[in-house]
TORDRENMI-767248 format. One record per atom (N, C-alpha, C, O, CB): residue in one letter; x, y, z. Coordinates in steps of 0.05 Angstrom, whole numbers, padded with zeros to 5 digits, always signed. Glycine has a CB too. Example, Ala and Ser with C-alpha at 12.3 -4.5 7.8 and 13.67 -1.06 7.14 Angstrom:
% TORDRENMI-767248
A+00264-00114+00156
A+00246-00090+00156
A+00264-00066+00156
A+00285-00066+00169
A+00226-00089+00181
S+00257-00045+00142
S+00273-00021+00143
S+00258+00001+00157
S+00268+00023+00161
S+00282-00012+00114
//
This chain:
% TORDRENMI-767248
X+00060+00100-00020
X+00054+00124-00005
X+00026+00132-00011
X+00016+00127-00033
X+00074+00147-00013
X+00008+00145+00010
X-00017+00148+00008
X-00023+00172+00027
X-00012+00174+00049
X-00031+00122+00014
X-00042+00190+00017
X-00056+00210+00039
X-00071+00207+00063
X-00074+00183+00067
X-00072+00221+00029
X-00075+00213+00070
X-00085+00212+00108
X-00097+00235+00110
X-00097+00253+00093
X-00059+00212+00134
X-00110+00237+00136
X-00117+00264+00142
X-00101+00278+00151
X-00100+00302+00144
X-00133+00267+00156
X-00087+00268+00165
X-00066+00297+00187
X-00043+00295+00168
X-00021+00300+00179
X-00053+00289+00230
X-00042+00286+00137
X-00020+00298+00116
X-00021+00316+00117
X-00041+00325+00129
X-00018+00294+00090
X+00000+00336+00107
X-00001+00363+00103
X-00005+00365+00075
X+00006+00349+00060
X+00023+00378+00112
X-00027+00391+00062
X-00037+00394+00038
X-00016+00387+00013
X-00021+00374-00007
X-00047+00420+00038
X+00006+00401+00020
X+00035+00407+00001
X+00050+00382-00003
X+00066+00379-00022
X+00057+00428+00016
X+00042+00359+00019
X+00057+00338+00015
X+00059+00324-00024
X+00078+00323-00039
X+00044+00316+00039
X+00039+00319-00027
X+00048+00306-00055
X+00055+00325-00075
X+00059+00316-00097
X+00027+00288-00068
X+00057+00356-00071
X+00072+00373-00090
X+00097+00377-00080
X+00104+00401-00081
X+00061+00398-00096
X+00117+00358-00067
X+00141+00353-00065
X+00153+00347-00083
X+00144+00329-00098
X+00146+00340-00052
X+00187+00366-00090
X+00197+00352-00115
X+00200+00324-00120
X+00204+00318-00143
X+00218+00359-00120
X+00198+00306-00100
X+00207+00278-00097
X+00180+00268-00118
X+00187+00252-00135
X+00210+00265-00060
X+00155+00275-00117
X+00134+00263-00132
X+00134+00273-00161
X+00119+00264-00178
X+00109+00269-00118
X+00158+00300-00168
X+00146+00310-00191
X+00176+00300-00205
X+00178+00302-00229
X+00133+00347-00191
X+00194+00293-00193
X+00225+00283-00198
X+00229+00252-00197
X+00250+00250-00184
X+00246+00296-00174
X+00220+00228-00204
X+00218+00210-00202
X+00248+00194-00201
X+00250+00173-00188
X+00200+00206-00219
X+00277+00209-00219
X+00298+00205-00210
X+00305+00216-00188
X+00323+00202-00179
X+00312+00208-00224
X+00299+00240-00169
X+00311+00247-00152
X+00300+00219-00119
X+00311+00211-00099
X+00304+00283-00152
X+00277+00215-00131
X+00271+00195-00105
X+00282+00163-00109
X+00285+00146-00091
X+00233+00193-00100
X+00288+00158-00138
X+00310+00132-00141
X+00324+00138-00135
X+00328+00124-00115
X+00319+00119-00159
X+00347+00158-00138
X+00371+00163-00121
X+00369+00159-00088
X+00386+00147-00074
X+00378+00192-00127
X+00346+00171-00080
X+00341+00168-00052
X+00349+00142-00042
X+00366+00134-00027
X+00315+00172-00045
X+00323+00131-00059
X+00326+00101-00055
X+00353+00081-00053
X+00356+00063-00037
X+00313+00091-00075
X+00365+00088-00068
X+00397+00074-00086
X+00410+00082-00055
X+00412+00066-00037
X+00416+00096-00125
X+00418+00110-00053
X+00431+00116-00032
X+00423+00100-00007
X+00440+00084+00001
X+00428+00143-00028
X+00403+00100+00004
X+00390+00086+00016
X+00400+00051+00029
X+00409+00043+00051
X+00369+00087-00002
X+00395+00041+00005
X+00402+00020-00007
X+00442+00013-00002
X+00450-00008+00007
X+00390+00028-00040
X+00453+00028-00008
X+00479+00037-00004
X+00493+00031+00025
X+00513+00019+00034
X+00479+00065-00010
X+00468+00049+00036
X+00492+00051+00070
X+00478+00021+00083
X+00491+00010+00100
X+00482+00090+00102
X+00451+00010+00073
X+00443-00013+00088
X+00453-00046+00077
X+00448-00069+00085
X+00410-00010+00087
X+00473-00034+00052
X+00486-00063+00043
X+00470-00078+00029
X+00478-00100+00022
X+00495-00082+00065
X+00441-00068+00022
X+00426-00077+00009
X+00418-00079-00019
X+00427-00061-00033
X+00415-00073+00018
X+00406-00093-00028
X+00406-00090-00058
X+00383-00096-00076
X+00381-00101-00100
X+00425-00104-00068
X+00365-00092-00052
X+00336-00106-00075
X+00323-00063-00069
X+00324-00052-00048
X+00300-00151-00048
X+00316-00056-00084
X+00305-00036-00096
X+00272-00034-00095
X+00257-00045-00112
X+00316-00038-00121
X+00265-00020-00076
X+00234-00019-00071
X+00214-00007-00088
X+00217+00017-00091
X+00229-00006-00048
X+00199-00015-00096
X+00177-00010-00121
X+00164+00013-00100
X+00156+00007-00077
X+00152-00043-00134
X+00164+00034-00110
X+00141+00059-00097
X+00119+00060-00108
X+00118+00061-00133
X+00149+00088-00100
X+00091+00058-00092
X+00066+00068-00108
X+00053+00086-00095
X+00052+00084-00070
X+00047+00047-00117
X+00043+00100-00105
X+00030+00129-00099
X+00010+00133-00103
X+00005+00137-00127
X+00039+00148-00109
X-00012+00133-00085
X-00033+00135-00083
X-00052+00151-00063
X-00059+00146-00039
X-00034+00115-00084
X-00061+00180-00086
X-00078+00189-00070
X-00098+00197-00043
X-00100+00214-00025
X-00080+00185-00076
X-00109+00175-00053
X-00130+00178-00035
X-00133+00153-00028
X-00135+00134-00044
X-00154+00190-00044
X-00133+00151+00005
X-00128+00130+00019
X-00145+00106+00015
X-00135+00086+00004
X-00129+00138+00044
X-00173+00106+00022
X-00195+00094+00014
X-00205+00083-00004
X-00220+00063-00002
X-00206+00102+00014
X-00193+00100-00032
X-00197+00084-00061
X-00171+00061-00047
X-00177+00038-00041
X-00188+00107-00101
X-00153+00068-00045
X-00126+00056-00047
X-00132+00030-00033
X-00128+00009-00046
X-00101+00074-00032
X-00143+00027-00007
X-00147+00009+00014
X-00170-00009-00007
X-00165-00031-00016
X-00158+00026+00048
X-00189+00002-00010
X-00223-00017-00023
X-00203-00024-00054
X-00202-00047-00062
X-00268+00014-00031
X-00192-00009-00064
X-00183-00019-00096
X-00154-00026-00098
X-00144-00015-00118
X-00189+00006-00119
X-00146-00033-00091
X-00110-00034-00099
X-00095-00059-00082
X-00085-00079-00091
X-00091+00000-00087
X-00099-00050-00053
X-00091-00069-00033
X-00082-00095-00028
X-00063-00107-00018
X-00103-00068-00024
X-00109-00100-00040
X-00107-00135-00040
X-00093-00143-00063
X-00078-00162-00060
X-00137-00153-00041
X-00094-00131-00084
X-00085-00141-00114
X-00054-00134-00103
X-00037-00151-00103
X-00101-00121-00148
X-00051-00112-00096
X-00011-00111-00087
X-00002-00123-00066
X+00022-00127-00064
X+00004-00081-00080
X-00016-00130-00050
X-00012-00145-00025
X-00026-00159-00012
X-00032-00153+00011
X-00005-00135-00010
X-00038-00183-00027
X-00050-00206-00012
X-00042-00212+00010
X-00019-00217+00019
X-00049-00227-00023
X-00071-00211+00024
X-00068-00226+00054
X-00049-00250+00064
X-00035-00252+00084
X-00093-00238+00061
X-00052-00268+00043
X-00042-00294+00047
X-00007-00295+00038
X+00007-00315+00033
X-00062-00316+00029
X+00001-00263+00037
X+00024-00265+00023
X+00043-00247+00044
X+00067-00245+00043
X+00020-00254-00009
X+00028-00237+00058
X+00034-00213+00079
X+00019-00203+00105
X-00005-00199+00107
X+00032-00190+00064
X+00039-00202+00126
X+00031-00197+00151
X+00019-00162+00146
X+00028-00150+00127
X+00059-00203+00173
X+00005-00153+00159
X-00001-00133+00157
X-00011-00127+00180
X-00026-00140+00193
X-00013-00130+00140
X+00002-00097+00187
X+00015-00087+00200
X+00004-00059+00210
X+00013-00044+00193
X+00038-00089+00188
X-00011-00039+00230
X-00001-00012+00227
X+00003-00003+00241
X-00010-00011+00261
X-00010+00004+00218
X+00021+00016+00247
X+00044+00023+00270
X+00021+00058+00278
X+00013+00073+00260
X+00091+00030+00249
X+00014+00064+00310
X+00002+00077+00312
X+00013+00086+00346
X+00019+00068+00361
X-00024+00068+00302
X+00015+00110+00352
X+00021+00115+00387
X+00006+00110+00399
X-00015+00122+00394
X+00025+00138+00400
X+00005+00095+00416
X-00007+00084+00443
X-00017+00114+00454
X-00004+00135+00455
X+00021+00065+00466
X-00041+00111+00461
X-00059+00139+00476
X-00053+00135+00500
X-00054+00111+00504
X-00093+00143+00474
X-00047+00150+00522
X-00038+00154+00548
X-00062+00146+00563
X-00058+00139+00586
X-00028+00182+00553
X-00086+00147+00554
X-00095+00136+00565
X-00108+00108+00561
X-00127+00100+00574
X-00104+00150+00571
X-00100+00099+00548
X-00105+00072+00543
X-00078+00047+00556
X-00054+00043+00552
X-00107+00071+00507
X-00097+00034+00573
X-00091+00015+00598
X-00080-00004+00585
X-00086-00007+00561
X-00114+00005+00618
X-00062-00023+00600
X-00052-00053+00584
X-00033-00053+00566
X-00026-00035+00551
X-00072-00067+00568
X-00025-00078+00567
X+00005-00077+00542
X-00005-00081+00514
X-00013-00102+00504
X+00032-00106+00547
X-00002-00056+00502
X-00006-00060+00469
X+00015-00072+00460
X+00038-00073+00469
X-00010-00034+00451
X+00004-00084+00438
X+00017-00096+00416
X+00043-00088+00411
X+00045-00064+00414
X+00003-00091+00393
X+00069-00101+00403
X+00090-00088+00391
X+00099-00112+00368
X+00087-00133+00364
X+00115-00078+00415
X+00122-00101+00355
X+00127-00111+00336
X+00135-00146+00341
X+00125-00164+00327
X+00146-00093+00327
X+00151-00149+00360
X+00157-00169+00373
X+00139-00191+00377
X+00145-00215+00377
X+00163-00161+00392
X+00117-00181+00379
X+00089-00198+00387
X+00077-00210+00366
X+00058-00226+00367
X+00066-00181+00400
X+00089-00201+00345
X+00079-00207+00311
X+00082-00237+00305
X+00103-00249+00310
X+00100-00189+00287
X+00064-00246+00295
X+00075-00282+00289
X+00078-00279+00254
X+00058-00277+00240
X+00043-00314+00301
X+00102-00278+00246
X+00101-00275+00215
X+00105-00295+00194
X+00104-00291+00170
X+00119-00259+00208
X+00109-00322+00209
X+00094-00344+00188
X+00062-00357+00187
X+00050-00366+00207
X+00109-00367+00191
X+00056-00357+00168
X+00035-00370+00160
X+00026-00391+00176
X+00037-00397+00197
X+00038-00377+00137
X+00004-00404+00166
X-00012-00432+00183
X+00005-00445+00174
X+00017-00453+00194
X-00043-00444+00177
X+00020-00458+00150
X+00031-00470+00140
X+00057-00475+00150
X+00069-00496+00149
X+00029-00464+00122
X+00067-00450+00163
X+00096-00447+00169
X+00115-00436+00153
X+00139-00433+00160
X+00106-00470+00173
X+00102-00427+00122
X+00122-00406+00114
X+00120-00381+00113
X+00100-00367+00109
X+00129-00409+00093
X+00148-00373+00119
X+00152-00340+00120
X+00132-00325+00097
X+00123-00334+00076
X+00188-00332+00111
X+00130-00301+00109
X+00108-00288+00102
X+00125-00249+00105
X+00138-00241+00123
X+00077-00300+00126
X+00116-00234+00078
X+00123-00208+00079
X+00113-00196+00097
X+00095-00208+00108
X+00118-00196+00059
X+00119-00172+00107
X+00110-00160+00128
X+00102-00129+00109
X+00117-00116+00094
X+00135-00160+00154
X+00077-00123+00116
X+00072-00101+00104
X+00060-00078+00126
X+00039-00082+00138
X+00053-00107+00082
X+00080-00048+00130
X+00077-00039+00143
X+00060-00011+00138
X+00064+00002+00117
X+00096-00043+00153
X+00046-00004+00154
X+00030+00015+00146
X+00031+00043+00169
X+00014+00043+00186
X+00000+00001+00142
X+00049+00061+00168
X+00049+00087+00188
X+00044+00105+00172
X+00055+00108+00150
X+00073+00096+00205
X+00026+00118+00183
X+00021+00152+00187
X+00037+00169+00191
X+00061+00166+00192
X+00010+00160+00206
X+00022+00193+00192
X+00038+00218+00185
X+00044+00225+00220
X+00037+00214+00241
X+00017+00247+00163
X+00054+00240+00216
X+00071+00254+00256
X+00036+00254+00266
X+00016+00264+00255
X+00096+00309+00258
X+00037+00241+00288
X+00015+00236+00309
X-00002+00211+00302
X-00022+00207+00316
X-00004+00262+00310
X+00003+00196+00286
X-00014+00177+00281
X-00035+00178+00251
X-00038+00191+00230
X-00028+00178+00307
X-00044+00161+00261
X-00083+00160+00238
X-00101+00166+00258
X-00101+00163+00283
X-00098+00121+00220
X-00123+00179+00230
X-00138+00194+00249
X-00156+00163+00262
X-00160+00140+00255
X-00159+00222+00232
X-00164+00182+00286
X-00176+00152+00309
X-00203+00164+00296
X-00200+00186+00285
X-00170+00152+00358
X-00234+00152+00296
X-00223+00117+00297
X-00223+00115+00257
X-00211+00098+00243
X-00258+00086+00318
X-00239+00139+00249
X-00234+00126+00218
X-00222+00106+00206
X-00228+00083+00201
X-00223+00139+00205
X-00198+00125+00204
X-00177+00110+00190
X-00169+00082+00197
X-00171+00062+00183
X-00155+00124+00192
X-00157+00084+00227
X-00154+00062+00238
X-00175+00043+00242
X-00166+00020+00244
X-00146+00066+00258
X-00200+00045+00242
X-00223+00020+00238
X-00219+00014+00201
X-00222-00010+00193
X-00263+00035+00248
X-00212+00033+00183
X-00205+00029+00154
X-00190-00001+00160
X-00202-00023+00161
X-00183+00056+00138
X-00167+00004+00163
X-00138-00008+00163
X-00139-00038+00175
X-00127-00057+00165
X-00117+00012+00182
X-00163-00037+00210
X-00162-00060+00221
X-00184-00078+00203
X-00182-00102+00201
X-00165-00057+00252
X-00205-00063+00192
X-00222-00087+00176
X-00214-00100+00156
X-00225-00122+00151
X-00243-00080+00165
X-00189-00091+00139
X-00175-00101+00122
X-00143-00127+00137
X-00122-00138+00128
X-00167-00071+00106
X-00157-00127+00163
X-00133-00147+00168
X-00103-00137+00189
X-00086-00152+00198
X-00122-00155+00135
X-00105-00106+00190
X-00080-00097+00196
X-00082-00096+00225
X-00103-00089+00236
X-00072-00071+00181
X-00060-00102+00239
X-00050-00112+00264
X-00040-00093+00270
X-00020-00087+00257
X-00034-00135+00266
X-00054-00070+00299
X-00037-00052+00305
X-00014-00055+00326
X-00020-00073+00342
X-00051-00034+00310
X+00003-00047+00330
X+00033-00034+00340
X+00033-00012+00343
X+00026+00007+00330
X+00054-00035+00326
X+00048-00018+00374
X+00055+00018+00378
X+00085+00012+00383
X+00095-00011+00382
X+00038+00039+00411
X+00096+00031+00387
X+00129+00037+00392
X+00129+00057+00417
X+00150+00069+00423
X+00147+00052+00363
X+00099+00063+00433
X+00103+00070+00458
X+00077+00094+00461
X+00055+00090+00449
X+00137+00080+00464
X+00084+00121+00480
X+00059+00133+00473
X+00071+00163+00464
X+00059+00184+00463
X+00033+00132+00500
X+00102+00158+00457
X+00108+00182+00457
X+00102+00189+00421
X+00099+00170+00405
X+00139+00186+00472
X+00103+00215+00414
X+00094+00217+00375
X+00129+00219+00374
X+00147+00228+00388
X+00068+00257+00355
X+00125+00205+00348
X+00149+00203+00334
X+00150+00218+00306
X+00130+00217+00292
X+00155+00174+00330
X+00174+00232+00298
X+00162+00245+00267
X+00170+00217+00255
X+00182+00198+00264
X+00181+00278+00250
X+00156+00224+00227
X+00152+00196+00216
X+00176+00174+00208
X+00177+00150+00210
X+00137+00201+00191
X+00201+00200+00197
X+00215+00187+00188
X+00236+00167+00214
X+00252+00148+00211
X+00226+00206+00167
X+00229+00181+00234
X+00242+00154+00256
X+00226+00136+00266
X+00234+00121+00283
X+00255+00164+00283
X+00203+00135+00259
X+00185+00119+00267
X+00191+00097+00241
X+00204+00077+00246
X+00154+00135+00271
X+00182+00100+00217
X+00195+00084+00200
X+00221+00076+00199
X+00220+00053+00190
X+00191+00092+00182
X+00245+00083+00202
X+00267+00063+00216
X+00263+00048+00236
X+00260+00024+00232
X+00289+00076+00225
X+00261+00058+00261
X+00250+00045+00279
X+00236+00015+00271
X+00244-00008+00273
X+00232+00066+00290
X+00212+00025+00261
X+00197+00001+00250
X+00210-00020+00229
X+00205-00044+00230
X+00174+00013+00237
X+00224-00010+00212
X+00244-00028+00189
X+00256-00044+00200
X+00257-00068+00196
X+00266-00015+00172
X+00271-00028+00220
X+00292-00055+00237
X+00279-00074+00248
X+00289-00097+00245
X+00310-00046+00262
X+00255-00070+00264
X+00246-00087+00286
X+00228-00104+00258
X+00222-00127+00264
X+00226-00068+00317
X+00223-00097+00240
X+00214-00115+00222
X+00233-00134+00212
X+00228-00158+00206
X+00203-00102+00202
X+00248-00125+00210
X+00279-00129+00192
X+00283-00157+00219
X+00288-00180+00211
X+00313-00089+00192
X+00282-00153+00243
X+00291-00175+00264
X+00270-00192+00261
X+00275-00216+00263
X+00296-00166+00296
X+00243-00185+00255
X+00224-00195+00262
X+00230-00228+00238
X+00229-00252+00244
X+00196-00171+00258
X+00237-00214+00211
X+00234-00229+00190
X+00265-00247+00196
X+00264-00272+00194
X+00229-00209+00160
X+00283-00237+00201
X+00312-00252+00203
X+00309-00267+00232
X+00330-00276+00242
X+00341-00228+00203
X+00285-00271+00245
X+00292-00296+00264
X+00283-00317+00261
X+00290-00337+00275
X+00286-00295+00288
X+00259-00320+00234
X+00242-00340+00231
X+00262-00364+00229
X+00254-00387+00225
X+00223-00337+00206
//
């Protein structure tokens, strides 16, 4: 998890950041209704920029992970964007490869900052259409179609 601009100030003084069991439980529960059982490492990070120039590559090598960021299509922007579908998620080699996804807060990243941040580092944008999604259905949304993306290789 990381800051953005259009975060809201209060976001990381959520009990979930100051309760570190109440967001494993999240997780577990989580984990529960999807039959799943591998347990996601959370990291929390600030400020976007350090995070992107210092951290990034060392937690998620390029060559280890598709990378990904999910953003709304602007109404006025012409032509078929990108979707998840369109993603090629094995390697030159031919092996499967993680998918690392990167969404924003309700409306997107800020244009073009952020999003020129994100694409110089490799990340492949996606939209899921041009309507705003709040985040947390935008991230399901996105899990599954990742989730198909990775279970057809």
């Amino acid at each position: 998890l990381t800051n953005a601009r259009k975060v809201p100030k209060d976001y990381f003084g959520s009990h979930l950041f100051r309760k570190p069991s109440v967001l494993r439980g999240l997780l577990v529960e989580g984990l529960s209704q999807s039959g799943d059982v591998r347990l996601p490492r959370v990291t929390v990070s600030k400020r976007l920029k350090i995070f992107l120039e210092d951290e990034l590559d060392e937690l998620f090598p390029r060559s280890q992970y598709e990378r990904i960021i999910a953003h709304p299509q602007r109404k006025d922007e012409t032509g078929r964007m990108t979707r998840m579908s369109d993603i090629k998620v094995n390697a030159t080699d031919g092996s499967p490869r993680r998918i690392l996804l990167a969404v924003g807060p309700e409306g997107g990243w800020e244009e073009p900052y952020e999003l020129d941040m994100f694409q110089k580092l490799g990340f492949k944008r996606i939209t899921l259409g041009t309507r705003v999604l709040r985040t947390d259905v935008a991230v399901v949304s996105l899990l599954a179609l990742a989730n198909e993306a990775c279970s057809s290789l």
